[in-house]
PyMOL Python script that loads the backbone (N, CA, C, O; Angstrom):
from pymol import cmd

cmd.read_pdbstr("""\
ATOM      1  N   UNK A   1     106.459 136.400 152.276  1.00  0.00           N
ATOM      2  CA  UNK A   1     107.382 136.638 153.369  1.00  0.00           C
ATOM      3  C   UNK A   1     108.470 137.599 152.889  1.00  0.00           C
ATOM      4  O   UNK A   1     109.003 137.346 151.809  1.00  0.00           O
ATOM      5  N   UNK A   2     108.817 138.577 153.516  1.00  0.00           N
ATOM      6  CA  UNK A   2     109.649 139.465 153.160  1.00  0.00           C
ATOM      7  C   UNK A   2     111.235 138.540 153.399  1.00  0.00           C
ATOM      8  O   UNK A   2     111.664 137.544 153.982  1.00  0.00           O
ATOM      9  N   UNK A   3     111.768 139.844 152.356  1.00  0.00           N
ATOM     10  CA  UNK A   3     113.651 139.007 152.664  1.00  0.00           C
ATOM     11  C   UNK A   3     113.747 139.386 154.441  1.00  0.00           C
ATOM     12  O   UNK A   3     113.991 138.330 155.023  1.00  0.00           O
ATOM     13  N   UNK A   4     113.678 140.061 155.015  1.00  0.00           N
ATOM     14  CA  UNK A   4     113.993 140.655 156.092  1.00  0.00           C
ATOM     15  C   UNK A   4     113.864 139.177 157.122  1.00  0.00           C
ATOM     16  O   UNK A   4     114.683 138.460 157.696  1.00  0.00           O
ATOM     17  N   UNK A   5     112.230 139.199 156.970  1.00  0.00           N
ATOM     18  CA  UNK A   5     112.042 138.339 157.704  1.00  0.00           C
ATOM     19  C   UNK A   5     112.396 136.809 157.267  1.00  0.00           C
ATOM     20  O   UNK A   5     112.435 135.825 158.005  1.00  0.00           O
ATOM     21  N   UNK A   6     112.546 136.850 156.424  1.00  0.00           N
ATOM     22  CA  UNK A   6     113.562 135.426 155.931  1.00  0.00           C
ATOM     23  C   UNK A   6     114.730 135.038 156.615  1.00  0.00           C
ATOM     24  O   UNK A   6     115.006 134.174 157.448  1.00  0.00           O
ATOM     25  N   UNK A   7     115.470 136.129 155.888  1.00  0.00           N
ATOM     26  CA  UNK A   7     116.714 136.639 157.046  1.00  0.00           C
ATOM     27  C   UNK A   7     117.011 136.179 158.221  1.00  0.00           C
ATOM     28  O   UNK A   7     117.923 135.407 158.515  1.00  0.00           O
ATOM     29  N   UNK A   8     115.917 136.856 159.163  1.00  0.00           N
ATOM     30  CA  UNK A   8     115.788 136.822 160.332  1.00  0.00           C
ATOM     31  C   UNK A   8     115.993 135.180 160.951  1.00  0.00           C
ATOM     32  O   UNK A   8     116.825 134.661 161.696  1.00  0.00           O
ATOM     33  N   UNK A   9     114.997 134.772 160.354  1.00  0.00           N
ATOM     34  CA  UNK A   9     114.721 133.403 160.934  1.00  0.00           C
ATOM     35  C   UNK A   9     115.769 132.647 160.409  1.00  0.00           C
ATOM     36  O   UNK A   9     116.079 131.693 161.123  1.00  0.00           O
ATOM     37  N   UNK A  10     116.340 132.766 159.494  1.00  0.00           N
ATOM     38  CA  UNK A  10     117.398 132.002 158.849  1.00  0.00           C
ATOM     39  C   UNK A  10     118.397 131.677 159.516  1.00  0.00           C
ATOM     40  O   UNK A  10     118.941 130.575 159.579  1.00  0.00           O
ATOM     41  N   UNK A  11     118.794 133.133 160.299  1.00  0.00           N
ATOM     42  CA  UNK A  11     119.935 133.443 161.158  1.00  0.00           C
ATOM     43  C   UNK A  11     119.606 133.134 162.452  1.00  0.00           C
ATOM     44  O   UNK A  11     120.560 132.822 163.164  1.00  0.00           O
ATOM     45  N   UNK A  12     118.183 133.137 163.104  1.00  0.00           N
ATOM     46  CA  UNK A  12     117.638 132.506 164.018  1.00  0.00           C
ATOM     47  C   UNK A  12     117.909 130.987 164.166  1.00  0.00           C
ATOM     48  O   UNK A  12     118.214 130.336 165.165  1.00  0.00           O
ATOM     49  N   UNK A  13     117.730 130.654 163.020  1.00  0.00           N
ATOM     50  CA  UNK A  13     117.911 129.094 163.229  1.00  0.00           C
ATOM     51  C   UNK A  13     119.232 128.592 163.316  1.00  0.00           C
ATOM     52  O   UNK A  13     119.413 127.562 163.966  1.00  0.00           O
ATOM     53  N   UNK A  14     120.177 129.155 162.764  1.00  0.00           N
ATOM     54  CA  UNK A  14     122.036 128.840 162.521  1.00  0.00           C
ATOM     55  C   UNK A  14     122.302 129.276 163.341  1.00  0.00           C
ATOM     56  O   UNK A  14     123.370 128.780 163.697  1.00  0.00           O
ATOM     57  N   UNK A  15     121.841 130.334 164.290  1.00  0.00           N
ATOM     58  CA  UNK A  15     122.406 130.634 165.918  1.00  0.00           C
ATOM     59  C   UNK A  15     121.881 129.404 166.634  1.00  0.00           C
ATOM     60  O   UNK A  15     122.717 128.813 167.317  1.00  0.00           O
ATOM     61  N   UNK A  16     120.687 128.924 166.606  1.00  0.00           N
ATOM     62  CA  UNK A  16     120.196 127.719 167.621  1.00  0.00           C
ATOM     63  C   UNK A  16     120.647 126.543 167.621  1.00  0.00           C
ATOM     64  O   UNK A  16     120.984 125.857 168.586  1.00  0.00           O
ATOM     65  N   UNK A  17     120.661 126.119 165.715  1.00  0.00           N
ATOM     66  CA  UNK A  17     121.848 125.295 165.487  1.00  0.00           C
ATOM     67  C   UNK A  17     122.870 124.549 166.252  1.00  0.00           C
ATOM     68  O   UNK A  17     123.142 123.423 166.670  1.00  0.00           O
ATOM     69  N   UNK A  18     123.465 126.274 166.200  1.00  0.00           N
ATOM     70  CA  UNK A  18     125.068 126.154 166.485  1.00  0.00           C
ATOM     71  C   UNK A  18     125.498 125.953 168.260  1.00  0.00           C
ATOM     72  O   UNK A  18     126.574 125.596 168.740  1.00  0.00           O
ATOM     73  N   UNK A  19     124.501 126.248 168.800  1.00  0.00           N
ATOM     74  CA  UNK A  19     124.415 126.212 170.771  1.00  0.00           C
ATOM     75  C   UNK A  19     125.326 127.250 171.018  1.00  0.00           C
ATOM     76  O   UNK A  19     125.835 127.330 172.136  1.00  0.00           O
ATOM     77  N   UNK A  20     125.628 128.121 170.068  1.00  0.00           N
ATOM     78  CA  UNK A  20     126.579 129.035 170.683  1.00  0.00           C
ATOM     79  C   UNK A  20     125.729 130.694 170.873  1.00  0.00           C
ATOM     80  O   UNK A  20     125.185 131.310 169.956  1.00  0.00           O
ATOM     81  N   UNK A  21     125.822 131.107 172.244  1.00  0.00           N
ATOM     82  CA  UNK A  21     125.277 132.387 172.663  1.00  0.00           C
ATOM     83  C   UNK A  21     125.838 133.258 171.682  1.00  0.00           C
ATOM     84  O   UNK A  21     126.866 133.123 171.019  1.00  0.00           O
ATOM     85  N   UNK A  22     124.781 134.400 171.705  1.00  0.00           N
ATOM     86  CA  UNK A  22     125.337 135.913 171.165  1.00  0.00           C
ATOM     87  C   UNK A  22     126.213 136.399 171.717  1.00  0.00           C
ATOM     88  O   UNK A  22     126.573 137.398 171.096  1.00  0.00           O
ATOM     89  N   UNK A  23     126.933 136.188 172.816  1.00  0.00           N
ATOM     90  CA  UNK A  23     128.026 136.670 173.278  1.00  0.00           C
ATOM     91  C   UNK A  23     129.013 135.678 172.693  1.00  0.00           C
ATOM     92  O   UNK A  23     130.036 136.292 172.390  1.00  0.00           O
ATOM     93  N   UNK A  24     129.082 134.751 172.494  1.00  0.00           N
ATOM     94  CA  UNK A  24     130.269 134.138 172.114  1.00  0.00           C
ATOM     95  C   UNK A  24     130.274 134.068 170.858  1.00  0.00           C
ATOM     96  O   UNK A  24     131.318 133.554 170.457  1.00  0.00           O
ATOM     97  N   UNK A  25     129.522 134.375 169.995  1.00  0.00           N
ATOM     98  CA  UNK A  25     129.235 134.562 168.465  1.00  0.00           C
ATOM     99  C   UNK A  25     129.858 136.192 168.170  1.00  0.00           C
ATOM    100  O   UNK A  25     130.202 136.576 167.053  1.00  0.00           O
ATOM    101  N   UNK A  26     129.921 137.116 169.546  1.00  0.00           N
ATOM    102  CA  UNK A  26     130.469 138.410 169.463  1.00  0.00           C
ATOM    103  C   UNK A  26     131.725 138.065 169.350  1.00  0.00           C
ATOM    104  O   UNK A  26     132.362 138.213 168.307  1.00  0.00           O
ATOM    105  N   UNK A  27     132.226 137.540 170.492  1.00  0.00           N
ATOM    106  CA  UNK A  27     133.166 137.616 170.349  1.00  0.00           C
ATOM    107  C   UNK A  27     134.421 136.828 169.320  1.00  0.00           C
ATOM    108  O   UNK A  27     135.570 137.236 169.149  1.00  0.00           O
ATOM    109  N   UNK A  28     133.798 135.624 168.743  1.00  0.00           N
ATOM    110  CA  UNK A  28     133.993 134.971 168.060  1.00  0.00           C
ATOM    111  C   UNK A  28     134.449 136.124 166.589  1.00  0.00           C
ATOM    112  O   UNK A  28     135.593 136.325 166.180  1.00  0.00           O
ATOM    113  N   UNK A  29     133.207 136.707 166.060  1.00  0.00           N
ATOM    114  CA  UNK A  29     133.299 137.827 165.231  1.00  0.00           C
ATOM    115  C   UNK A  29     134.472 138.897 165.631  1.00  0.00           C
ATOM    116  O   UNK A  29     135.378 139.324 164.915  1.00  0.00           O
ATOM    117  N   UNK A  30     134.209 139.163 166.842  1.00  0.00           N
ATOM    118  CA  UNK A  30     136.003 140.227 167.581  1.00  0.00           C
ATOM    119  C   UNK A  30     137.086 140.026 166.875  1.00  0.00           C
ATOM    120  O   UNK A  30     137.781 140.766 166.178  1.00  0.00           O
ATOM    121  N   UNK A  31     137.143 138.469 167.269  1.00  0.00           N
ATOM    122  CA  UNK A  31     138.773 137.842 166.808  1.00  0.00           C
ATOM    123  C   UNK A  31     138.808 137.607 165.420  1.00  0.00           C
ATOM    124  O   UNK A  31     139.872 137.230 164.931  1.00  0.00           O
ATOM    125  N   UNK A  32     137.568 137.810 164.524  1.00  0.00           N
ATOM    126  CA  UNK A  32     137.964 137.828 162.910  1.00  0.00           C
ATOM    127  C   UNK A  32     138.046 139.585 162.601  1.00  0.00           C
ATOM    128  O   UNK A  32     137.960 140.123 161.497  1.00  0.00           O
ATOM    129  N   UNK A  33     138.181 140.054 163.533  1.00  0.00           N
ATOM    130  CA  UNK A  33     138.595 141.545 163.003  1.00  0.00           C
ATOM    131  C   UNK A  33     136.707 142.370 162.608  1.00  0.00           C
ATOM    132  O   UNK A  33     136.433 143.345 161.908  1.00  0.00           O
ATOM    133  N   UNK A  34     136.129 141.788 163.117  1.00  0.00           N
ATOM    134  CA  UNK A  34     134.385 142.368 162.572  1.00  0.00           C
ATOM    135  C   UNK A  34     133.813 142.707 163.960  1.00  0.00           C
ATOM    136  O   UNK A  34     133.877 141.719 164.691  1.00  0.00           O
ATOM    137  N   UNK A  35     133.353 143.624 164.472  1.00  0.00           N
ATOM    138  CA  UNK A  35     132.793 144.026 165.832  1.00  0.00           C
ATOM    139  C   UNK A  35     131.628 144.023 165.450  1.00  0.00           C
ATOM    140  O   UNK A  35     131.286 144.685 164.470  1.00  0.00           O
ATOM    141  N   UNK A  36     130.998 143.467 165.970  1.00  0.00           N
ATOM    142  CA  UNK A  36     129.396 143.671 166.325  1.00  0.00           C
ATOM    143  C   UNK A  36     128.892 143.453 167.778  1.00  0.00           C
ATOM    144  O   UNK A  36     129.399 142.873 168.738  1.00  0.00           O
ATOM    145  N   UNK A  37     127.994 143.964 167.649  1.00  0.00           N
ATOM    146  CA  UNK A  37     127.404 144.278 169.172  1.00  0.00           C
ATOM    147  C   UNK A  37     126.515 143.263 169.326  1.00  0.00           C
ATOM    148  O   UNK A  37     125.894 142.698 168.426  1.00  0.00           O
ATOM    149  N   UNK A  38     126.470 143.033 170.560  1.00  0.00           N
ATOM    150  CA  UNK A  38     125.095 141.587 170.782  1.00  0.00           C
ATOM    151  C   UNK A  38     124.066 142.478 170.887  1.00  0.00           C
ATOM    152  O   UNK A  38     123.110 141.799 171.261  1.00  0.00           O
ATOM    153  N   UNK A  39     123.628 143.908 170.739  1.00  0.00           N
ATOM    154  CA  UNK A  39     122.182 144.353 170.414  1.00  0.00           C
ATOM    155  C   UNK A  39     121.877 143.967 169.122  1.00  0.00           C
ATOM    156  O   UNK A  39     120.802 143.422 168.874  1.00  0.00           O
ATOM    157  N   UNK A  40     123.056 144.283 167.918  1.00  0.00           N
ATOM    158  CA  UNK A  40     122.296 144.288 166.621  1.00  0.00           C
ATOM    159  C   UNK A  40     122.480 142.800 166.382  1.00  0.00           C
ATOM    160  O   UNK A  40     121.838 142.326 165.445  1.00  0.00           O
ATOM    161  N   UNK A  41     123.410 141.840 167.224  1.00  0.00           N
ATOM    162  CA  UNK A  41     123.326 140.561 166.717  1.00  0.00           C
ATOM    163  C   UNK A  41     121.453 140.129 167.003  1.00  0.00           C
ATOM    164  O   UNK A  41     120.779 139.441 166.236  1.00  0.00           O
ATOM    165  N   UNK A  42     121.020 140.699 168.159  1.00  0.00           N
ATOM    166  CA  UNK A  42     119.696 139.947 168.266  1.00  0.00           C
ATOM    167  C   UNK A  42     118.420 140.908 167.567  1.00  0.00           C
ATOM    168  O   UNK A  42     117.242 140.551 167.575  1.00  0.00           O
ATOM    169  N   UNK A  43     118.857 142.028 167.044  1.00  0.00           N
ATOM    170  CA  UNK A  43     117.963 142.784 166.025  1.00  0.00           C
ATOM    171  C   UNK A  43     117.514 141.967 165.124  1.00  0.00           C
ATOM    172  O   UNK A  43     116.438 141.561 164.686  1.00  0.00           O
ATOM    173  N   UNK A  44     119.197 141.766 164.886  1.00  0.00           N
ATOM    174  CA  UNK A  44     119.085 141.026 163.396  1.00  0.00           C
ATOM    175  C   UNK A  44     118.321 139.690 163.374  1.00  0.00           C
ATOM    176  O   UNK A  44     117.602 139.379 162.425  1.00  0.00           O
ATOM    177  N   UNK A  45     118.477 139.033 164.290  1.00  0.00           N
ATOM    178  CA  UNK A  45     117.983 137.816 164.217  1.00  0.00           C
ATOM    179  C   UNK A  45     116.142 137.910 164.720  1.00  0.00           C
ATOM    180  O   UNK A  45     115.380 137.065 164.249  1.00  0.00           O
ATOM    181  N   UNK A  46     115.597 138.999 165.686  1.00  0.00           N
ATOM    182  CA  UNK A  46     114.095 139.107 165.545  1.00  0.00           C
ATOM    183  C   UNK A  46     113.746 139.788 164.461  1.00  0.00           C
ATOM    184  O   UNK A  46     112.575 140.165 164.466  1.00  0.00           O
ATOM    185  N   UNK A  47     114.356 140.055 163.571  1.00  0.00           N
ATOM    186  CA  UNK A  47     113.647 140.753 162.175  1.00  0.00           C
ATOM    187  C   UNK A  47     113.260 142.152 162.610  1.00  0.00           C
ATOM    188  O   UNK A  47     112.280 142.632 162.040  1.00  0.00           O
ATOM    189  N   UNK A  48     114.147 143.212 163.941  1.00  0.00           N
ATOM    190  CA  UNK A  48     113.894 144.512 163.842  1.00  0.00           C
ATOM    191  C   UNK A  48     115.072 145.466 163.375  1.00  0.00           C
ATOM    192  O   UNK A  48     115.436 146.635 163.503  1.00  0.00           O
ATOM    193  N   UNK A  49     115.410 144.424 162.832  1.00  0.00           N
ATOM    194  CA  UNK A  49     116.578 145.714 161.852  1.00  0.00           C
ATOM    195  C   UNK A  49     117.497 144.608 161.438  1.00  0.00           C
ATOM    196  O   UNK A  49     117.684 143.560 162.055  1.00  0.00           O
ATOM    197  N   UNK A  50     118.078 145.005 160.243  1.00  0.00           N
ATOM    198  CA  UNK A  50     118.626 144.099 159.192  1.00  0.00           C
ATOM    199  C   UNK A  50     119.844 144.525 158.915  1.00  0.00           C
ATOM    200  O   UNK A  50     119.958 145.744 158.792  1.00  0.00           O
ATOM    201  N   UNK A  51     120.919 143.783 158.764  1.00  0.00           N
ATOM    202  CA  UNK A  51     122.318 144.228 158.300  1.00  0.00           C
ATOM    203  C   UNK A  51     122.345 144.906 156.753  1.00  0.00           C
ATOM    204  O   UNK A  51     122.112 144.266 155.728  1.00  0.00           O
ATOM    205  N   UNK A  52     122.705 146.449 156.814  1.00  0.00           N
ATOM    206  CA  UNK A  52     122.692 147.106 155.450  1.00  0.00           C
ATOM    207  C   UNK A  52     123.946 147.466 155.211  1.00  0.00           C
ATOM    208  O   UNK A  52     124.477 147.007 154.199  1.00  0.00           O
ATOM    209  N   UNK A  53     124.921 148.629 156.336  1.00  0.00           N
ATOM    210  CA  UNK A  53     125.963 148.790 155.845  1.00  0.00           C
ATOM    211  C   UNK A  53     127.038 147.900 155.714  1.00  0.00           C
ATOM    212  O   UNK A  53     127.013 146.741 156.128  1.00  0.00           O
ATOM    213  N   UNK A  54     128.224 148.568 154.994  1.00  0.00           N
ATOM    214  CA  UNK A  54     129.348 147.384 154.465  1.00  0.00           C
ATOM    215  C   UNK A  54     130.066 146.353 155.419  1.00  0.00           C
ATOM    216  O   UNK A  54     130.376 145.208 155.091  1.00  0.00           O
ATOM    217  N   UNK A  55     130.357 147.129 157.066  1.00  0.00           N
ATOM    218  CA  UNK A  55     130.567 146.408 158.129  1.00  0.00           C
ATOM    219  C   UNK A  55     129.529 145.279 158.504  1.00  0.00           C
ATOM    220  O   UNK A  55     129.632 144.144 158.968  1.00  0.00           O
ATOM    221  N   UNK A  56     128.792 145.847 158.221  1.00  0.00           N
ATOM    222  CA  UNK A  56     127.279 144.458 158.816  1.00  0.00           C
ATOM    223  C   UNK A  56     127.455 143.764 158.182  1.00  0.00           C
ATOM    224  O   UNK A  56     127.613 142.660 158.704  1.00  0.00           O
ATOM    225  N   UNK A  57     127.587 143.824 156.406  1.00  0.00           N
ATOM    226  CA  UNK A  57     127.501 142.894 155.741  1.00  0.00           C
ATOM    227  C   UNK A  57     128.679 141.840 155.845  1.00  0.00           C
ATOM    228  O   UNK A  57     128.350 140.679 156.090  1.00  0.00           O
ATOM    229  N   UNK A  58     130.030 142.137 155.680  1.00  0.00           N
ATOM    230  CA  UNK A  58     131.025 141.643 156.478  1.00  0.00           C
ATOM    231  C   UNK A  58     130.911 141.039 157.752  1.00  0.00           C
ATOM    232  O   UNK A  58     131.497 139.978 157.969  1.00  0.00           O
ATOM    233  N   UNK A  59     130.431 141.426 158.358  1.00  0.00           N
ATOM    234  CA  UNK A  59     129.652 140.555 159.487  1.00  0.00           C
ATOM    235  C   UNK A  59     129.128 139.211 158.913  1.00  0.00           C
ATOM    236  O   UNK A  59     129.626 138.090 159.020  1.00  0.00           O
ATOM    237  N   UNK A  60     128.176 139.543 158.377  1.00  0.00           N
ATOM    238  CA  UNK A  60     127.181 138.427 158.355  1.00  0.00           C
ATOM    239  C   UNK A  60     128.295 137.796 157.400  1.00  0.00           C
ATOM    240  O   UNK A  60     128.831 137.287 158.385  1.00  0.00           O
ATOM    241  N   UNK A  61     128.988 137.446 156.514  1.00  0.00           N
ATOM    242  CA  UNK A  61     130.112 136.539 155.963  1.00  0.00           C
ATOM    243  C   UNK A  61     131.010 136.020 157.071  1.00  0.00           C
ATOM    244  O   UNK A  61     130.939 134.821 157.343  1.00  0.00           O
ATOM    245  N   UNK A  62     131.648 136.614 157.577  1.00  0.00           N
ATOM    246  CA  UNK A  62     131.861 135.672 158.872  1.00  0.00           C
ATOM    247  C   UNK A  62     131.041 134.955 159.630  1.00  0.00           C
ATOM    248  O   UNK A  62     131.346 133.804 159.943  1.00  0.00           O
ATOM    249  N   UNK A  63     129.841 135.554 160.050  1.00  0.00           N
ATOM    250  CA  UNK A  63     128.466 134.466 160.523  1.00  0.00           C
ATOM    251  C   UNK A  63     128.268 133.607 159.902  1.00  0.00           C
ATOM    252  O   UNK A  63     127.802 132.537 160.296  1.00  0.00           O
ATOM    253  N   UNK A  64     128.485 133.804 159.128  1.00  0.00           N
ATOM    254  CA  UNK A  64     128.182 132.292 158.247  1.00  0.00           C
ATOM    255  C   UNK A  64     129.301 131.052 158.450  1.00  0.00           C
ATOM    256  O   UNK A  64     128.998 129.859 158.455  1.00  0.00           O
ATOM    257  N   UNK A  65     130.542 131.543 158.601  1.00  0.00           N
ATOM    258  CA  UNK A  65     131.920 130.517 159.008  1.00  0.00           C
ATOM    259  C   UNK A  65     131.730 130.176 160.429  1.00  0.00           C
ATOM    260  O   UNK A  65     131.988 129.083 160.934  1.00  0.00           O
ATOM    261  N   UNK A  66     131.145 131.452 161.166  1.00  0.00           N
ATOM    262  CA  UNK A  66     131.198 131.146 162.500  1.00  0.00           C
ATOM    263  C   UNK A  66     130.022 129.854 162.765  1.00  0.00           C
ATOM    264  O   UNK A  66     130.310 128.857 163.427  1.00  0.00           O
ATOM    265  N   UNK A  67     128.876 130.037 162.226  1.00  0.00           N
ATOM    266  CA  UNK A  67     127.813 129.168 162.348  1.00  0.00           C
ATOM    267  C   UNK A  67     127.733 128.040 161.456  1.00  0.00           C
ATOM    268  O   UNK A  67     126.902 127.146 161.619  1.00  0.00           O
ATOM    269  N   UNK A  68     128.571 128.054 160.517  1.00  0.00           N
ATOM    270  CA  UNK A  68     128.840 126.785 159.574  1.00  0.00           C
ATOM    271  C   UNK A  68     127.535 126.534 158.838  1.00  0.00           C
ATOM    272  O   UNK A  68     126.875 125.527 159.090  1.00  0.00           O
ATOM    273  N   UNK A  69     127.219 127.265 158.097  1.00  0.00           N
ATOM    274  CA  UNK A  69     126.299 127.754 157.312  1.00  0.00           C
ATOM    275  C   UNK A  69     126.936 127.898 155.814  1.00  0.00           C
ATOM    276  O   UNK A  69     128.051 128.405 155.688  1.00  0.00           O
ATOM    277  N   UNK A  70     126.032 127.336 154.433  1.00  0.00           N
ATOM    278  CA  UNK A  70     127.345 127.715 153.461  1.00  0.00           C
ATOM    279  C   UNK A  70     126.671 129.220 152.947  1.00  0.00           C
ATOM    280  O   UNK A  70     125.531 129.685 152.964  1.00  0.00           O
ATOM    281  N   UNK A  71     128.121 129.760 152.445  1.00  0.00           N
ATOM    282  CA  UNK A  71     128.534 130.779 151.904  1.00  0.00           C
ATOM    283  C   UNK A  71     127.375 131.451 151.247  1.00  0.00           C
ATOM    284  O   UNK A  71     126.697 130.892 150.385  1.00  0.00           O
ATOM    285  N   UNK A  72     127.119 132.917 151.763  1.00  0.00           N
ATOM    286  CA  UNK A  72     126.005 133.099 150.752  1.00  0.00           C
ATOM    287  C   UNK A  72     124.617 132.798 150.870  1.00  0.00           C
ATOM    288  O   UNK A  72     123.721 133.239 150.151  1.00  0.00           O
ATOM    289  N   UNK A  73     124.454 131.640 152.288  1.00  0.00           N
ATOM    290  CA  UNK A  73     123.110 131.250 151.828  1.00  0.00           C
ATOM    291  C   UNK A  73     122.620 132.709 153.444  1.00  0.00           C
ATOM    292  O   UNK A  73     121.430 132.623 153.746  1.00  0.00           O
ATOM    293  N   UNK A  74     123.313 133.662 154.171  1.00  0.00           N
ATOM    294  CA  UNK A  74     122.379 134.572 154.784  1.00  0.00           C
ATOM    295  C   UNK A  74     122.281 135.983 153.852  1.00  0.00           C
ATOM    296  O   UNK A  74     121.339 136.704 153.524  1.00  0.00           O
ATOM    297  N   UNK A  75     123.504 136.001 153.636  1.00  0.00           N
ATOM    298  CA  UNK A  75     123.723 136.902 152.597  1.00  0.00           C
ATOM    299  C   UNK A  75     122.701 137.633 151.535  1.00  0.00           C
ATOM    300  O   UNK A  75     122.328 138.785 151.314  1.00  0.00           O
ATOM    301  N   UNK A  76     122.399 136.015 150.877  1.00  0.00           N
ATOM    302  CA  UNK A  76     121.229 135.770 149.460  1.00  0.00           C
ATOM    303  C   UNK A  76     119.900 136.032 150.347  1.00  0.00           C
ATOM    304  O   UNK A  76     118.835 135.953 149.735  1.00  0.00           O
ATOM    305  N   UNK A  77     119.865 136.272 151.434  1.00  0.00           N
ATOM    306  CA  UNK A  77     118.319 136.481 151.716  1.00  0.00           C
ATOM    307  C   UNK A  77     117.709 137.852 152.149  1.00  0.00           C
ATOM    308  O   UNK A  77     116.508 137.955 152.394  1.00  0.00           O
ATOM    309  N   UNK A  78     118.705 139.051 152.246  1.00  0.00           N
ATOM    310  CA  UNK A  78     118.828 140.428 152.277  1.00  0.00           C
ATOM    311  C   UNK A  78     118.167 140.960 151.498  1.00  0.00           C
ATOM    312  O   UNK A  78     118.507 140.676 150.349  1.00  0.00           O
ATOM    313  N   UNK A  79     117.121 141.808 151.587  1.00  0.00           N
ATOM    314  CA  UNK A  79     116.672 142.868 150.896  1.00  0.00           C
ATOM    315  C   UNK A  79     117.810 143.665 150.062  1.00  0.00           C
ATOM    316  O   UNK A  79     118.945 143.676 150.537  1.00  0.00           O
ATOM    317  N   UNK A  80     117.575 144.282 148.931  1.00  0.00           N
ATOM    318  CA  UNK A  80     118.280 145.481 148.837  1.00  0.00           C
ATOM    319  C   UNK A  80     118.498 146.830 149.829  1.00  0.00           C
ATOM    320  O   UNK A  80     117.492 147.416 150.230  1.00  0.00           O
ATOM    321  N   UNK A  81     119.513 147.189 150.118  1.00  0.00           N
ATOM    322  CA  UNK A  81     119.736 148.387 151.344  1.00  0.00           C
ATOM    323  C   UNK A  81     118.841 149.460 151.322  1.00  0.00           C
ATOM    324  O   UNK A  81     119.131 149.596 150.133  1.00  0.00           O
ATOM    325  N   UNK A  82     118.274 150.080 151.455  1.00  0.00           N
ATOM    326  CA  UNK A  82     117.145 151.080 151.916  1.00  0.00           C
ATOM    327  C   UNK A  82     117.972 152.380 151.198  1.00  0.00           C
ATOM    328  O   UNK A  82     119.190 152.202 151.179  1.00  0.00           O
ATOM    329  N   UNK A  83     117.660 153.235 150.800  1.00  0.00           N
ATOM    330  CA  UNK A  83     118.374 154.498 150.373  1.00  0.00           C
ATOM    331  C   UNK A  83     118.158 155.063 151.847  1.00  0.00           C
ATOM    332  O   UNK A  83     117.401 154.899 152.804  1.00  0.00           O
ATOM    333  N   UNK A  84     119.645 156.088 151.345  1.00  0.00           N
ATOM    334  CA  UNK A  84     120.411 156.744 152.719  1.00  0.00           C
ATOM    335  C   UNK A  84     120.310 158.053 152.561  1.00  0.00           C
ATOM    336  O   UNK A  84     120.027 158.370 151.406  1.00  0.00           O
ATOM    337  N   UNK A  85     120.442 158.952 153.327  1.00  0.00           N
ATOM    338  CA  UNK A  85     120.997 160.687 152.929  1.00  0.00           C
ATOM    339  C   UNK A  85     119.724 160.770 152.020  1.00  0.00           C
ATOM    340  O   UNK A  85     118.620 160.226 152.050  1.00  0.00           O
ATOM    341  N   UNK A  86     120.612 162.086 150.827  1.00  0.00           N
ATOM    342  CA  UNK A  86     120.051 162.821 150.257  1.00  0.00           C
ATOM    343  C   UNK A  86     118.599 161.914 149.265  1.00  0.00           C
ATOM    344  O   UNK A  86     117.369 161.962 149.239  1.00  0.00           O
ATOM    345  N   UNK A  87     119.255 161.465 148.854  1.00  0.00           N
ATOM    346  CA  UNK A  87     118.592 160.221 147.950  1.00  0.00           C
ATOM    347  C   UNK A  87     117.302 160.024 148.865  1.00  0.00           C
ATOM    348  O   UNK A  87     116.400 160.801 148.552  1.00  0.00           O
ATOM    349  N   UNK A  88     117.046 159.291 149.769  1.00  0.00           N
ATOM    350  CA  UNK A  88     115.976 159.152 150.608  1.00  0.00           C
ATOM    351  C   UNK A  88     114.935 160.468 150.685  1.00  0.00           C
ATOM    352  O   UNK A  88     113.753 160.437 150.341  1.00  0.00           O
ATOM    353  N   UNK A  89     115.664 161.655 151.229  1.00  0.00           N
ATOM    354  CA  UNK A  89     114.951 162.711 151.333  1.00  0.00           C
ATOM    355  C   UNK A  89     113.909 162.861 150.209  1.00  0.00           C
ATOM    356  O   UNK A  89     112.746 162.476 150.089  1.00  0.00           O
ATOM    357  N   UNK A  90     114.575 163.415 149.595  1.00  0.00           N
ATOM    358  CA  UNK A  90     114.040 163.252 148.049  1.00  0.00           C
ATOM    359  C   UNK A  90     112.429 162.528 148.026  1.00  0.00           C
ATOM    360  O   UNK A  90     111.397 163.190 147.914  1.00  0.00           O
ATOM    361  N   UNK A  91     112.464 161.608 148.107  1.00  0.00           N
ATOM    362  CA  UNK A  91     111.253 160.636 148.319  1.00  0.00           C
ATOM    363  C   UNK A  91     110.469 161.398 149.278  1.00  0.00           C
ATOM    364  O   UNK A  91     109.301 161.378 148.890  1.00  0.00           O
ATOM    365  N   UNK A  92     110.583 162.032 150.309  1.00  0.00           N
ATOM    366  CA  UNK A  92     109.322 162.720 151.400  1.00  0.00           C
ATOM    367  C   UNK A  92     109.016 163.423 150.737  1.00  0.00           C
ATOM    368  O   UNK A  92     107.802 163.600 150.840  1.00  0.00           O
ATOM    369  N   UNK A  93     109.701 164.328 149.626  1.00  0.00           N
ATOM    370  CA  UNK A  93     108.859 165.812 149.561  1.00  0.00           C
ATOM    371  C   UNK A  93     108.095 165.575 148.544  1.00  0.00           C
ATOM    372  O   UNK A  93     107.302 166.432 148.156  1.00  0.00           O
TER     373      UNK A  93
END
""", "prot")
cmd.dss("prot")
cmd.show_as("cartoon", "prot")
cmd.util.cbc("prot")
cmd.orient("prot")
């Protein structure tokens, strides 16, 4: 099983958990100063795209307070971030 999809379901399950909608998990995140959108909140949670940059990741540390989840345990299930820019290119040619 990939981290991704680990992830996914992990955070799938601590949203269902918790009975609290993606909208109120947005906004919940609002008022700790972290914006996220309820598209990538439910990306994230079907396993079609994964929190990489530093805001997401910050995200998901508050998700974890918000959903009462301990520390670390959505965090620890992340892939390493995908190379970005130039670095990536590199790899096609």
């Amino acid at each position: 099983m990939s981290g991704a999809t680990k992830f996914s379901e992990a955070l799938r399950s601590a949203i269902s958990s918790s009975g609290l909608s993606l909208d109120r998990i947005q906004i919940r995140l609002q008022e700790r100063g972290v914006p996220v959108s309820v598209t990538a909140l439910s990306y994230w949670q079907s396993g079609k795209r994964q929190p990489e940059r530093q805001q997401s990741l910050r995200a998901i540390l508050a998700l974890e307070q918000i959903l009462d989840v301990p520390t670390g345990s959505l965090l620890s299930l992340l892939p390493p971030p995908r190379p970005r820019g130039a670095a990536s290119r590199r790899h096609l040619l």
